[in-house]
C-alpha positions in Angstrom: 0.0 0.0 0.0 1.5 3.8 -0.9 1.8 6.1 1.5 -1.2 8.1 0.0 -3.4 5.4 0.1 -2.5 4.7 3.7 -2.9 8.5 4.7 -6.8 8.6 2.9 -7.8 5.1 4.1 -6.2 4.2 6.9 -6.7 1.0 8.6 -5.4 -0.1 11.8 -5.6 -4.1 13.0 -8.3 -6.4 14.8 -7.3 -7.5 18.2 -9.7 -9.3 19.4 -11.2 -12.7 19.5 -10.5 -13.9 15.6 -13.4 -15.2 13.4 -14.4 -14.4 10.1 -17.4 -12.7 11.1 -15.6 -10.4 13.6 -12.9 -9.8 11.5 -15.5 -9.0 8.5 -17.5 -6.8 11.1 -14.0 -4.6 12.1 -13.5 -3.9 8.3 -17.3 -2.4 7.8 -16.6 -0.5 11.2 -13.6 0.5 10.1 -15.1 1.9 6.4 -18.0 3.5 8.6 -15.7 5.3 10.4 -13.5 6.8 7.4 -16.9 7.7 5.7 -18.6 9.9 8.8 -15.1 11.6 8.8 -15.0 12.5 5.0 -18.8 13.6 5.8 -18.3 15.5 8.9 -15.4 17.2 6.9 -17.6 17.9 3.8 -20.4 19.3 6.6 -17.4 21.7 8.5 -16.2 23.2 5.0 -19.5 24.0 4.1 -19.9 21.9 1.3 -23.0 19.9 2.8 -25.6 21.1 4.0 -26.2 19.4 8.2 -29.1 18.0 7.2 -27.7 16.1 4.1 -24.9 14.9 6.4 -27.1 13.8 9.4 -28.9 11.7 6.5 -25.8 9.9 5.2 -24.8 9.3 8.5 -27.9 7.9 9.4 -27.7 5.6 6.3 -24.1 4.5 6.7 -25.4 3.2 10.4 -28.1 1.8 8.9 -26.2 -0.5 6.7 -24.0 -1.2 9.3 -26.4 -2.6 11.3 -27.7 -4.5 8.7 -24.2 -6.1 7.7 -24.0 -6.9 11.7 -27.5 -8.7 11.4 -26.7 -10.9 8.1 -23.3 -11.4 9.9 -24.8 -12.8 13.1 -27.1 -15.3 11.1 
């Protein structure tokens, strides 16, 4: 991985009890996390509105609830 890549998407390592379906989980966390960041940033430059970030937010936690759910069955 470049260091550019590494500096936009950073990803750090899973310490806890290994399975597929944690490890799986700590990835979409991980991606959840970088993408409310870009969004809050977006929101404090002013180039979203706080509404329109609230409901990206909102739908980024919605699908990783959803990915916990289908992960879980």
């Amino acid at each position: 991985m470049s260091n550019i890549t590494k500096c936009l998407f950073p990803r750090s390592r899973y310490y806890g009890k290994f399975t597929p379906e944690n490890l799986i989980f700590n990835a979409n966390l991980q991606e959840f996390s970088h993408r409310v960041s870009i969004i809050s940033s977006l929101e404090t430059g002013g180039k979203i509105s706080s509404r329109e970030a609230y409901l990206q937010i909102a739908e980024l936690w919605q699908q990783l609830e959803r990915s916990k759910v289908d992960l879980l069955r």
